[in-house]
KOLPA-358943 format. One record per residue: x, y, z of N, C-alpha, C in turn; residue in one letter. Coordinates in steps of 0.02 Angstrom, whole numbers, plus 32768, in hexadecimal, padded with zeros to 4 digits. Example, Ala and Ser with C-alpha at 12.3 -4.5 7.8 and 13.67 -1.06 7.14 Angstrom:
% KOLPA-358943
82947EE4818682677F1F818682947F5B8186A;82827F90816282AC7FCB816582858002818AS;
END
This chain:
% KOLPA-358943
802A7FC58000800080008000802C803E8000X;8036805D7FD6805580A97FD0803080E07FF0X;80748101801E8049813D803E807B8168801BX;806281C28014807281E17FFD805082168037X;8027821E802D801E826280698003824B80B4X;7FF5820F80B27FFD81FA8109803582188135X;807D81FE812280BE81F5813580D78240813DX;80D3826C811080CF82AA80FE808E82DD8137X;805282BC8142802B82F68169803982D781B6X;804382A981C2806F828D81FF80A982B78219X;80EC82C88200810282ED81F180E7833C820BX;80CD835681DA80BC838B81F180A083928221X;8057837882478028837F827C805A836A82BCX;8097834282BE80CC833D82F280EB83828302X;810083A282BF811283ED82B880E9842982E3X;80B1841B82CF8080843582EA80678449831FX;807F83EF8348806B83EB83868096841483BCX;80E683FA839D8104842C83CB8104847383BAX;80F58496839880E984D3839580BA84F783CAX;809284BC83D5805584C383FC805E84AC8439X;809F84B2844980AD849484998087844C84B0X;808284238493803D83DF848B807F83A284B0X;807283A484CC80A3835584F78078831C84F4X;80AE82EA84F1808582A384EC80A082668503X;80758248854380A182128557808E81C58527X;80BC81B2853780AC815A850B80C681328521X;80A1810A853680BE80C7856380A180728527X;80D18043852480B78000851180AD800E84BDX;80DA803884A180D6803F845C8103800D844CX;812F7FD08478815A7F9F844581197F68842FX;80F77F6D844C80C57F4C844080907F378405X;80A27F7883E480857F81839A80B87F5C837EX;809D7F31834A80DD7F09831881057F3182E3X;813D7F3082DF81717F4982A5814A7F278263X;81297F008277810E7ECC821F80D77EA68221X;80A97EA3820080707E6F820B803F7EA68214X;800E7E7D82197FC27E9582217FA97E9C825DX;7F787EC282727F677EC882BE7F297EE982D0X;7EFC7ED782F87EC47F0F83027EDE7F3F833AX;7ECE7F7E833A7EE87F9E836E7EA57FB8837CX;7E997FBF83BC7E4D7FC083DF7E6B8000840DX;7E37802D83FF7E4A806384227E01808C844FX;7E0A80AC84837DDD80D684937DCF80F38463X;7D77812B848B7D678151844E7D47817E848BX;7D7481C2849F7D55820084C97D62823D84ACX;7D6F8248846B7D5B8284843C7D6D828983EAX;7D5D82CF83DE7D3182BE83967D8882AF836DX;7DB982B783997E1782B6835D7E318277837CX;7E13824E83997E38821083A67E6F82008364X;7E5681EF835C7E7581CF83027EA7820982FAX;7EA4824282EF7EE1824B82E27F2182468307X;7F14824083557F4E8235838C7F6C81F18387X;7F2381BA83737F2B8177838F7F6181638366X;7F5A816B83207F9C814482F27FE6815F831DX;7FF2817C83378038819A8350805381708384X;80268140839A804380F383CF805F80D0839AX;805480D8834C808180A8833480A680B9831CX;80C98111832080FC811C8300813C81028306X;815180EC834D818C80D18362819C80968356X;815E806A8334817E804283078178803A82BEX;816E808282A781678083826081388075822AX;81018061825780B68067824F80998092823AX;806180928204802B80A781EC7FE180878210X;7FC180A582297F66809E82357F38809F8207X;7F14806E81F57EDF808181D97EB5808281EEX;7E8B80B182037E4980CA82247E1A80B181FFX;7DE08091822A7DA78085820C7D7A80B5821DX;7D5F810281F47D30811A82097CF0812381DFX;7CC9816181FC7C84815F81E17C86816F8197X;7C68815E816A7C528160811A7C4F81BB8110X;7C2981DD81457C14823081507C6E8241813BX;7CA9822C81627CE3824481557D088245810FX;7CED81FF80E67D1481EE80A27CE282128073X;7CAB821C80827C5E825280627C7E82938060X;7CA182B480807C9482F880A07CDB8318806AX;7CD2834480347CFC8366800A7D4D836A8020X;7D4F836F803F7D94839680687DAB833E8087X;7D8D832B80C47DB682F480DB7DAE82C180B9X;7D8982B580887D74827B806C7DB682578042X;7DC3829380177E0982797FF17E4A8264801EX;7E45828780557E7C827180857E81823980A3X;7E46823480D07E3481EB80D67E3581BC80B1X;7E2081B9806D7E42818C80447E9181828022X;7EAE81B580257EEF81C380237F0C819E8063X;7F0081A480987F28817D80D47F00813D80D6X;7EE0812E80997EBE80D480A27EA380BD80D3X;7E7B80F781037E5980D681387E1F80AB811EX;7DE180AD81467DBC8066812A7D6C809A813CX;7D4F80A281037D0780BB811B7CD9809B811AX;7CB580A481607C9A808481847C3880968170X;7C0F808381417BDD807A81617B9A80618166X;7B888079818C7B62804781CD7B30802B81A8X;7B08803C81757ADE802D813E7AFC7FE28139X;7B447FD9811D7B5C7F9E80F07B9E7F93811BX;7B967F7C816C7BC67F71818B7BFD7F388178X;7BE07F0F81577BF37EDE81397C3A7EDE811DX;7C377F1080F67C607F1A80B57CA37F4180D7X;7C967F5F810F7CD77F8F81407CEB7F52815CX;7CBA7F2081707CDF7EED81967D1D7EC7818AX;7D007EBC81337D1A7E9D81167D597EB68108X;7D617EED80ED7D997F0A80DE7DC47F1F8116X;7DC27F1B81527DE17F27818C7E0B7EE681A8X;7DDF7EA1818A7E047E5981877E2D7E5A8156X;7E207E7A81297E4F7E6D80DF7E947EA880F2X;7E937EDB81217EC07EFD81237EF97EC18161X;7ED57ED381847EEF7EB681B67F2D7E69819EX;7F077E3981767F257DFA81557F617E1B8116X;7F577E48810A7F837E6880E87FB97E8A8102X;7FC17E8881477FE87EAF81617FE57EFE818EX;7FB37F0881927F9F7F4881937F897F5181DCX;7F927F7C81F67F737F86823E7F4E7FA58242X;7F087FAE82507EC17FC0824E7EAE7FE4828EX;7E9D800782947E97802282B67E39802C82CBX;7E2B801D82FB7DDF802083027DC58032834CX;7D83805C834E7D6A806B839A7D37803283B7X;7D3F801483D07D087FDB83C97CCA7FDF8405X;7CD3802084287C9F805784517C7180698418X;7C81806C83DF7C4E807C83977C4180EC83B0X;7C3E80FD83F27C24813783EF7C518148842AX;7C62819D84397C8081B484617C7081B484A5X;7C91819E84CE7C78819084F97C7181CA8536X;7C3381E185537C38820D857D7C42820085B6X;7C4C81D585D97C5081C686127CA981C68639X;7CD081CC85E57D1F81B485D87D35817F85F9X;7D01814C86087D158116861B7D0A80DE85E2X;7D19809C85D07D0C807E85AF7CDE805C8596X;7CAA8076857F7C5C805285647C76800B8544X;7C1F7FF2853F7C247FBB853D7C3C7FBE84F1X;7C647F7E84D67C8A7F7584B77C5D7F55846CX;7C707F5584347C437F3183FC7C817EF683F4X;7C687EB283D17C757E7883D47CB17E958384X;7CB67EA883637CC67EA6832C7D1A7EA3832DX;7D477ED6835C7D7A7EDB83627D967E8D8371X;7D817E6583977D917E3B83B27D837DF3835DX;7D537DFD834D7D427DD383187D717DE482C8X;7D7D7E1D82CB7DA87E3882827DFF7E1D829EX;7E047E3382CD7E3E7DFE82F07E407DB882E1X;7E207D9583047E247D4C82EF7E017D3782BAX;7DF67D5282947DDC7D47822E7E1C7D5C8204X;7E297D8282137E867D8682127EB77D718210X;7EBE7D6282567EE67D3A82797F137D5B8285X;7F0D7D9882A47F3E7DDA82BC7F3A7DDA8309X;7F647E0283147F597E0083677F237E4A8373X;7EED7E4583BA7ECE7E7A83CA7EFE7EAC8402X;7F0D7EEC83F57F307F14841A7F027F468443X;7F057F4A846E7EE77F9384A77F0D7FB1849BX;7EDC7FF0848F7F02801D84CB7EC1805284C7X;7EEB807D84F97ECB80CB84EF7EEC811A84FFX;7EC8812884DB7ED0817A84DC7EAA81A08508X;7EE081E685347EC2820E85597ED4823A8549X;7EA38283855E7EC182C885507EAE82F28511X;7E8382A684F67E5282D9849E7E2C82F484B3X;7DFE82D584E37DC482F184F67DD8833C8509X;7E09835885157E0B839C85347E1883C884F9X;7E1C83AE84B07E1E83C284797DC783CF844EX;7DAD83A0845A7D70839884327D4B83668454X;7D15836484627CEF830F84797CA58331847DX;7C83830884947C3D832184797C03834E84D8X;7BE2837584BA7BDC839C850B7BFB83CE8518X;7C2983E484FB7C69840E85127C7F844384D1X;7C8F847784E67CA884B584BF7CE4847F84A2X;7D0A8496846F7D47847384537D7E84B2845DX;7DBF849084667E0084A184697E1984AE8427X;7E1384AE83EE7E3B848683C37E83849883C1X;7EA284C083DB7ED484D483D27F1384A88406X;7EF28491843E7F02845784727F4D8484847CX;7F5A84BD848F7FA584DA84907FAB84C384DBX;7FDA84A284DA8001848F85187FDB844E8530X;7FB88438850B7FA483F085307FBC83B28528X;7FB0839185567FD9835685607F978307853CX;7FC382ED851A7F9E82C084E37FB582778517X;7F9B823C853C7FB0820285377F9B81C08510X;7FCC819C84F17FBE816A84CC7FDE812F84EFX;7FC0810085117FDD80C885257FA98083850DX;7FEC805984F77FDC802284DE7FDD7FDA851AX;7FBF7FB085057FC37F6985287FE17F388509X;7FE37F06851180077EC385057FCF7E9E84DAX;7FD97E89849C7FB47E6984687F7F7E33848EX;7F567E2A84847F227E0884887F2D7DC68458X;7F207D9384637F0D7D5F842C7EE77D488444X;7E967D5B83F27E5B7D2683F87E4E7D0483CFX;7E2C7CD083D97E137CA483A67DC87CB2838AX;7DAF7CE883AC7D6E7CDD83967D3C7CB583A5X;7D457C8A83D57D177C3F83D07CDB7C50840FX;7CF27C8D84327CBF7CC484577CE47CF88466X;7CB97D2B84257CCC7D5D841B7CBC7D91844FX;7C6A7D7B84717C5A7DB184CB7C7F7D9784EAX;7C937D6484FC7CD47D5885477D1D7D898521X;7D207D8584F77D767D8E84EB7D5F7DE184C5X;7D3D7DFA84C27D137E4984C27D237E5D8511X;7D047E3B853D7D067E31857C7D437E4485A4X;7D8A7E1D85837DD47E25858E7DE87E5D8578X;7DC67E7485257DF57EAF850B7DDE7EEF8553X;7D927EF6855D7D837F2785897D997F2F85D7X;7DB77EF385E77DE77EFD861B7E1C7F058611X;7E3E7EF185DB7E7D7F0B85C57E937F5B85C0X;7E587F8A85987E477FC8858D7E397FDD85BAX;7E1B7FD685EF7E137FF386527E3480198667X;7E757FBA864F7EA97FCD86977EE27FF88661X;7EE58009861F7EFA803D860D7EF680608610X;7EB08082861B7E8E80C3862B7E8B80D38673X;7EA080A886A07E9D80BE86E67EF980DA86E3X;7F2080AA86C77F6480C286D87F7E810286AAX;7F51811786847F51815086437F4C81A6867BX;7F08818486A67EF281B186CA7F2181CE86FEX;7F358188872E7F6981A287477FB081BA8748X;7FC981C08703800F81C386FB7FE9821786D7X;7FAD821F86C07FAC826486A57FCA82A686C0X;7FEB82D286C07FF5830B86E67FD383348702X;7F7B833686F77F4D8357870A7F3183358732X;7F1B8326878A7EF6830287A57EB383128796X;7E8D82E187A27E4782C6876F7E0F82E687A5X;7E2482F787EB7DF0831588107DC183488809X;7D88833687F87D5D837C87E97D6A839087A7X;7D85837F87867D8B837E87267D4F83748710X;7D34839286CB7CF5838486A37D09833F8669X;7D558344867F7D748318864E7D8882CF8655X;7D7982C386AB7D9A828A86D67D57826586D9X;7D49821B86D07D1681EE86EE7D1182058732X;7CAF81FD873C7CAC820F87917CDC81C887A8X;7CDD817E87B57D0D815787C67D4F818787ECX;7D66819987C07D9C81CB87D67DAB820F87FEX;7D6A821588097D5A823D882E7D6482888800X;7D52827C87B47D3082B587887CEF82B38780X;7CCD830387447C8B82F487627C5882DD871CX;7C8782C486F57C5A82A486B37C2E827186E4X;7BF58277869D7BD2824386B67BDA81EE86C2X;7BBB81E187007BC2819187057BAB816D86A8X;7BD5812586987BD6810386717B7F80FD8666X;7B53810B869B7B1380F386A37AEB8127868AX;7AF38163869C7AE681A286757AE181B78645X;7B2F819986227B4381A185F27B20818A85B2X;7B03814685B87AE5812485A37AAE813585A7X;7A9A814C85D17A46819685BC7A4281BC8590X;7A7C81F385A07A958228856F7A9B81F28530X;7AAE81DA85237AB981B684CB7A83819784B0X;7A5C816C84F37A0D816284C279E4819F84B6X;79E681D384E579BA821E84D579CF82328492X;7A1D823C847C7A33825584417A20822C8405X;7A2481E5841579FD81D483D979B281CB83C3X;799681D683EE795081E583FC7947822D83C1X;7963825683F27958829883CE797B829E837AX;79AF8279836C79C98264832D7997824D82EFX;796C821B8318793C81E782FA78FE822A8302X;78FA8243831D78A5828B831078C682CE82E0X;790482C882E1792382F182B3792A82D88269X;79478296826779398280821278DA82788206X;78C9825F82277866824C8224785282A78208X;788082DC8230784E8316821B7886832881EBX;78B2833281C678B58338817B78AD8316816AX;788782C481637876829B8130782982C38111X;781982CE814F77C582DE813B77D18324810EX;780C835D812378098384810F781F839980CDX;78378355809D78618356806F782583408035X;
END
């Protein structure tokens, strides 16, 4: 697979970052393979994940391919890009066909990159998990990788005014130790990746430089004041509620 402006806007947005005073810790990046195929399973607590997340595999010379929404490869401006860095568009209409091609990357060598939370999570704790990461893994026959990312959310995430400029913030990316599944139960070993992703996200929290007390940005768990995981899961059926009375009234109105 030839990259030409991946490697190149990588590059620059590193440039970028330090211009912007942007620090970033990374722990468990030998972990990503120098070669081979891999799912990399990542949190999902704001709207630039994806662009931070590929940077756990720079240290070993890694490229990501992001699986995202169809709206991104649609949309004039990112669409050509996104297909330029060969991510994988995702959608939900014809899930099928992303699936597929996310097994075919992966067996090819390719490290894939996917949220398997499917939606951002407000609670910044780890929602329940979709079966797929774990199944495109062992259809493969790649290893499943954790990890997660902290510190986007204070950039962009959903609820919240946005940063975008993130000057002086601190980005963490820490990885885990490969997973191997077989697939043969994909909810038990779904089950493993989401404890795996926890206890990343608990040791993410505490090595952060900002203590999490009284933060809009910290799980209550932690004694921040996002909403409980239980809440959270309110807030996201209300939004799609109101999503679903919002397409119903321009259908009628069209």
């Amino acid at each position: 697979m030839r990259d030409y402006t991946y490697p190149a806007t990588i590059v620059t947005a590193k440039m970028l970052f330090k211009l912007l005073g942007m620090k970033f810790q990374l722990s468990g990046t030998e972990n990503i393979p120098r070669s081979g195929g891999a799912i990399l399973a990542a949190n999902h607590i704001g709207y630039v994940d994806f662009i931070f997340d590929g940077l756990a595999a720079q240290p070993s010379g890694r490229l990501v391919r992001f699986m995202a929404k169809k709206d991104a490869f649609d949309h004039p401006v990112s669409g050509p890009v996104m297909r330029s860095f060969h991510h994988i568009s995702v959608d939900r209409d014809n899930g099928q066909a992303s699936y597929d091609a996310a097994v075919e990357y992966a067996r090819n060598g390719e490290i894939v990159g996917i949220f398997p939370e499917a939606t951002i999570s407000r609670s910044f704790e780890i929602k329940g998990l979709k079966t797929g990461a774990v199944r495109m893994a062992a259809e493969a026959g790649v290893p499943l990788i954790p990890m997660v990312t902290w510190g986007t959310q204070l950039l962009k995430t959903k609820d919240h005014e946005p940063d975008v400029k993130g000057r002086g913030k601190t980005i963490a990316l820490h990885v885990g130790a490969p997973l191997e599944v077989t697939g043969a139960d994909p909810v038990a070993e779904t089950a493993q990746l989401r404890v795996a992703m926890s206890v990343l996200l608990d040791e993410a929290i505490a090595a952060y430089p900002i203590s999490p007390k009284g933060q809009w940005w910290a799980p209550a768990r932690h004694g921040g004041t996002a909403p409980t995981l239980q809440d959270a899961a309110r807030l996201d059926e209300e939004e799609l509620v109101a999503r679903a009375a919002a397409r119903a009234a321009k259908k009628e109105q069209s």
